[in-house]
C-alpha positions as CSV (number, residue, x, y, z in Angstrom):
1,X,59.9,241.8,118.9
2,X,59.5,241.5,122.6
3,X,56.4,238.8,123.8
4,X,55.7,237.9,127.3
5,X,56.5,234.2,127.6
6,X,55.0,231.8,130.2
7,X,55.0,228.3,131.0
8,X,52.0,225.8,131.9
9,X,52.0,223.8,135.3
10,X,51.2,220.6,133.2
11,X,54.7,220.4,132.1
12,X,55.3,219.8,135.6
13,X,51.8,217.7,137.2
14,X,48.8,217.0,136.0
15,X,46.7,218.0,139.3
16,X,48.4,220.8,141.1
17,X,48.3,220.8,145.0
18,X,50.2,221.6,147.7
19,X,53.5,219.2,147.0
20,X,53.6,221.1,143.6
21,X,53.9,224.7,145.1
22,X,58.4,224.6,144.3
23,X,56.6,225.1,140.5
24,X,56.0,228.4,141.2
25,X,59.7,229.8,141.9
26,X,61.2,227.2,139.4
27,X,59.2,228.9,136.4
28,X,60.7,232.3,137.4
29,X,63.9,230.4,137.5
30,X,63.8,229.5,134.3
31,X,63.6,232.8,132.8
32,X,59.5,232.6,132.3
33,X,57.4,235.8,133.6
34,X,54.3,233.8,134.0
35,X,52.8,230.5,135.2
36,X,49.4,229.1,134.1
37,X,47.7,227.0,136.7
38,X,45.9,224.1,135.3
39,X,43.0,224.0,137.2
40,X,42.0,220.2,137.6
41,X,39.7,220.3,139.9
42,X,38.4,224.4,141.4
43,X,36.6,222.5,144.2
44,X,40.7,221.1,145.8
45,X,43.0,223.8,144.3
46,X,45.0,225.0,147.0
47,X,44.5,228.7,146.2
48,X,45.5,230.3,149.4
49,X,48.7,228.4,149.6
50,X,49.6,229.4,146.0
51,X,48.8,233.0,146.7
52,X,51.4,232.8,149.2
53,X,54.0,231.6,147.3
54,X,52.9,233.9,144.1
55,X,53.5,237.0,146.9
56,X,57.1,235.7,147.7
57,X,58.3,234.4,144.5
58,X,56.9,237.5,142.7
59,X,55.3,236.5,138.8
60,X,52.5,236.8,137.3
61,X,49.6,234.1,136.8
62,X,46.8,233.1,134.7
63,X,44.8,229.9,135.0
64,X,43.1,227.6,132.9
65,X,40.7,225.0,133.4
66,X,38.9,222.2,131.5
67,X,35.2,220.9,132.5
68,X,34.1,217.6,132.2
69,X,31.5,215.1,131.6
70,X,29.9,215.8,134.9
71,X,30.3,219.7,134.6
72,X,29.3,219.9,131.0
73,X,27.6,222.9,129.4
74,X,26.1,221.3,126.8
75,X,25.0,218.6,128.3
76,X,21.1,217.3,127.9
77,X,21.0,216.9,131.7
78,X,20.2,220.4,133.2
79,X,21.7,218.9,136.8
80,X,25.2,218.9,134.8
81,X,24.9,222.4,133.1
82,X,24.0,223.5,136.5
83,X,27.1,221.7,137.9
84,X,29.2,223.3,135.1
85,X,28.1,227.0,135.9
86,X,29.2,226.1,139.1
87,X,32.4,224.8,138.8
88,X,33.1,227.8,136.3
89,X,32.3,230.2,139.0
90,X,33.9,228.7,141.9
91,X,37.3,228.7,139.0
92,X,36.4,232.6,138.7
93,X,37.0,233.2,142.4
94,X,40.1,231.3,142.4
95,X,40.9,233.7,139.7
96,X,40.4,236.4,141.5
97,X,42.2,235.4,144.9
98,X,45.2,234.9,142.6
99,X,44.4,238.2,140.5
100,X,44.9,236.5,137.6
101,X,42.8,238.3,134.4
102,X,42.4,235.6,132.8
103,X,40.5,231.7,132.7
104,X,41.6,230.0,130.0
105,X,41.0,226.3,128.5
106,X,38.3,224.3,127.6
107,X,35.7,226.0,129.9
108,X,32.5,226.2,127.4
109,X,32.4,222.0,127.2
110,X,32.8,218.6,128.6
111,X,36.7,217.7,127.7
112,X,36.2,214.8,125.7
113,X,32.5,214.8,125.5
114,X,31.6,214.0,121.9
115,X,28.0,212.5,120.8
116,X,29.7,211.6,117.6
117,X,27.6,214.4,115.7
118,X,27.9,218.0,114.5
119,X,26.8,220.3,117.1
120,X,23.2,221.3,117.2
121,X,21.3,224.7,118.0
122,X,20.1,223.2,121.1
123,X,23.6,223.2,122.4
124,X,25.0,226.5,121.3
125,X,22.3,227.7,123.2
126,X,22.8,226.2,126.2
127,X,26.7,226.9,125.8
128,X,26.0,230.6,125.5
129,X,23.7,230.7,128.4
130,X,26.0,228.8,130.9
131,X,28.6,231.1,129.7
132,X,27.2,234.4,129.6
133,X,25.8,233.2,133.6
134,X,29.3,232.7,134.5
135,X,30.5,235.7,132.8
136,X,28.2,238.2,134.4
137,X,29.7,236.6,138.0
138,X,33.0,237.5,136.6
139,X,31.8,240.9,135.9
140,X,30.3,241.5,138.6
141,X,32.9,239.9,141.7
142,X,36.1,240.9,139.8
143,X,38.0,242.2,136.4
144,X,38.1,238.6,134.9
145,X,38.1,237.7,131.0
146,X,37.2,234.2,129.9
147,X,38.8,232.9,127.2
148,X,37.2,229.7,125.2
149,X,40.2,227.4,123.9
150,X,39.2,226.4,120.1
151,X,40.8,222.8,120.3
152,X,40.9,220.3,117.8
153,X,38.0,217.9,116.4
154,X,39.1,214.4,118.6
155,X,38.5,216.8,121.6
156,X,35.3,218.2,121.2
157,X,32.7,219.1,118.5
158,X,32.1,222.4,119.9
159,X,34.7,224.8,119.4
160,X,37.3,223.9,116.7
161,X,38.2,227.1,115.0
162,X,38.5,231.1,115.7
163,X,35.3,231.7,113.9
164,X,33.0,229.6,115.5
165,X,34.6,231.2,119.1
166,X,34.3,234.5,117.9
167,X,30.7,234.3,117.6
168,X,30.3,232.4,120.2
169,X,32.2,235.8,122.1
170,X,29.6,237.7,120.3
171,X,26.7,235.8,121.3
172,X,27.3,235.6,125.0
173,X,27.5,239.4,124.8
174,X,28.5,240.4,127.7
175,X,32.3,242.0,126.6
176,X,34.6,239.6,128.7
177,X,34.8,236.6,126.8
178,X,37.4,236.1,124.4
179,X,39.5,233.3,122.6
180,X,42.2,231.5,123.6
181,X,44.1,230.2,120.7
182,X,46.8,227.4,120.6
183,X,48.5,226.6,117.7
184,X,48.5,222.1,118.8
185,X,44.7,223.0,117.7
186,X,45.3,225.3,115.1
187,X,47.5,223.6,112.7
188,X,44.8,220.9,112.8
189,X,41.9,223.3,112.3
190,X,42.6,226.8,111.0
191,X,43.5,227.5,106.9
192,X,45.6,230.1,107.7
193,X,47.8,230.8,111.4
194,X,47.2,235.1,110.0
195,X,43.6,234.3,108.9
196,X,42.7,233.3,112.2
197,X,44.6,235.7,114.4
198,X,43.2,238.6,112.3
199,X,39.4,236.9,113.2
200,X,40.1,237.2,116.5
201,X,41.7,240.4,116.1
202,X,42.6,242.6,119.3
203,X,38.8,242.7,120.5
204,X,38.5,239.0,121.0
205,X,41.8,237.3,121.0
206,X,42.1,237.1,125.0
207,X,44.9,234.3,125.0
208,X,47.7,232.2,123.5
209,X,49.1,228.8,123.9
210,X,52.7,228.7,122.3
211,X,52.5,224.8,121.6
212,X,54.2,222.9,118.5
213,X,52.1,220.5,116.2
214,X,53.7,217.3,117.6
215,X,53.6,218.8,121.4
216,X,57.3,218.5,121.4
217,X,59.5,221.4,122.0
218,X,58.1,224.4,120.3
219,X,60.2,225.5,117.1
220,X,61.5,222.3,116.2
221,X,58.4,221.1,114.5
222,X,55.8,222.7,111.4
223,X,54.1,225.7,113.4
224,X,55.1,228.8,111.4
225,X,55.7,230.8,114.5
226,X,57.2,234.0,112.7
227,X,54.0,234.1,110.8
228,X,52.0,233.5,114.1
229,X,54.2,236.8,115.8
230,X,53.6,238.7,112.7
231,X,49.9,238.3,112.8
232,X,50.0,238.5,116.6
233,X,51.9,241.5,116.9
234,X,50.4,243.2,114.0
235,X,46.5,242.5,115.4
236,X,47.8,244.8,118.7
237,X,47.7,241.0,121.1
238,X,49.6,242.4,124.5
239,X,48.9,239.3,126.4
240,X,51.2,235.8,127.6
241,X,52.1,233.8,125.3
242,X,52.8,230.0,127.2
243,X,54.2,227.3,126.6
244,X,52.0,224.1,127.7
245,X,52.6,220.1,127.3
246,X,52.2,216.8,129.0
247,X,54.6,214.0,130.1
248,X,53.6,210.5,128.9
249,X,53.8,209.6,132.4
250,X,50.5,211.2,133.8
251,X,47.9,209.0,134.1
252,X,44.6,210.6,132.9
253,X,46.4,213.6,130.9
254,X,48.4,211.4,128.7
255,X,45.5,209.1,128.0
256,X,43.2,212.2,126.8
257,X,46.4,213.9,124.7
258,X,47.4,210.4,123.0
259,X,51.0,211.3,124.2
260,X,52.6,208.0,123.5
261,X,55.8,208.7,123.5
262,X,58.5,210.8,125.4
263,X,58.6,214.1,123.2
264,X,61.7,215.5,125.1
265,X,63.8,214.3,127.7
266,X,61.6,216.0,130.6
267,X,58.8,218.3,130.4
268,X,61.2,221.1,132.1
269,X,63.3,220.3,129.4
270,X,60.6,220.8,126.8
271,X,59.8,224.3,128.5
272,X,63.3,225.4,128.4
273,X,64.9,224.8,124.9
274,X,60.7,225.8,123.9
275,X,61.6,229.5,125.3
276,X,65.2,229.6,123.7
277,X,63.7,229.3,120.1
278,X,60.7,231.2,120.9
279,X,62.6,234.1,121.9
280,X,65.2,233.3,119.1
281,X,62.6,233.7,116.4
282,X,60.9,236.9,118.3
283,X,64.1,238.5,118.5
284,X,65.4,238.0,114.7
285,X,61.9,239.8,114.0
């Protein structure tokens, strides 16, 4: 069973700029056909230097991005959704300088923003509408999808499981928003790894993160990834599959992850023996 396996740059920084640019050819290097750029910040990513190198090195991108408390959706402050349909649209045009189809991540919230309650009407409606803004600019200055990360309850109230991000899909209505499933979140949130690929199904399930439950190095923890290709495969899913984690050693990232410990001996190292047993167990499929 043949997937297309890619690696995040978080494994590598946690705010990409210009001094992170050897990334690009060291992912091809290590066997992965595509590099997903954490976008930190859309208003400092150097996006005309990493087209450069994407031309020369040759491999594919997608990006992902997470918003924050100051470019926050759902915020009550209409100044900060404002500032978060901004941000969104500024990470679209990066998107489409690097031709990359999709914007991944936490891109419908605040990371982090929690007001300790379950989420109310009032702020699924904004969420759609900030969305389905930025998604009509996506229509309309390029061929990009959004996909809306379904992450675990600690991280946000919003968006914990396939369901909710299907209809969510569904209610911003305007075809290219999808879900971006990762299986760190999943084994936390969904019943079933099947049950929530086969929600998704091929209309809406836009993009995968390959991660294992302890962030560690995927196949070595409890993720039952040969149930996960099964359902992935079988649900018609064509898109990357990548591999993301964080080093203990980043300042703001680690914090927000609760990575407290060293789970392998460096993130390239995580990345590597990650692809050897994800192939492994895609092959003996």
């Amino acid at each position: 069973m043949y997937f297309k396996f890619g690696v995040d740059s978080f494994i590598w920084t946690e705010n990409f700029n210009k001094e992170d640019l050897w990334i690009i050819p060291k992912a091809k290097e290590l066997g992965f056909e595509l590099i997903d750029f954490a976008i930190a910040n859309p208003y400092t990513f150097p996006v005309e230097a990493v087209r450069d190198v994407l031309d020369r090195t040759g491999i594919d991108c997608v990006c992902t991005t997470t918003l924050t408390k100051e470019t926050n959706p759902i915020s009550p402050d209409r100044e900060i959704r404002e500032a978060a349909v901004e941000a969104m649209k500024q990470a679209v045009r990066i998107c489409n300088e690097l031709n990359s189809p999709i914007l991944g991540g936490v891109n419908y919230a605040g990371w982090g923003y929690l007001t300790r309650k379950p989420r109310t009407e009032q702020e699924w409606q904004w969420g759609v509408e900030c969305m389905r803004r930025v998604a009509e600019y996506a229509m309309e200055s390029g061929n990009v999808t959004i996909c809306v990360e379904c992450v675990n309850r600690f991280e946000t109230h919003f968006l914990n499981i396939a369901e909710d991000a299907v209809r969510f899909c569904k209610e911003v209505g305007t075809g290219n928003v999808k879900v971006h499933l990762d299986c760190f979140h999943m084994i936390r949130e969904e019943k079933s790894f099947r049950g929530a690929v086969e929600t998704c199904g091929k209309e809406y399930l836009g993009y995968i993160h390959v991660n294992e439950n302890d962030r560690g190095i995927p196949g070595t923890g409890l993720v039952p990834f040969r149930e996960f290709f099964q359902a992935v495969h079988d649900v018609g899913y064509d898109g990357p599959l990548v591999i993301e984690s964080f080093d203990p050693g980043f300042k703001e990232l680690a914090g927000n992850c609760a990575i407290w410990r060293k789970l392998a001996g460096s993130g390239e190292e995580l990345a590597v023996k990650g692809l050897a047993n994800l192939k492994a167990i895609a092959a003996g499929m």
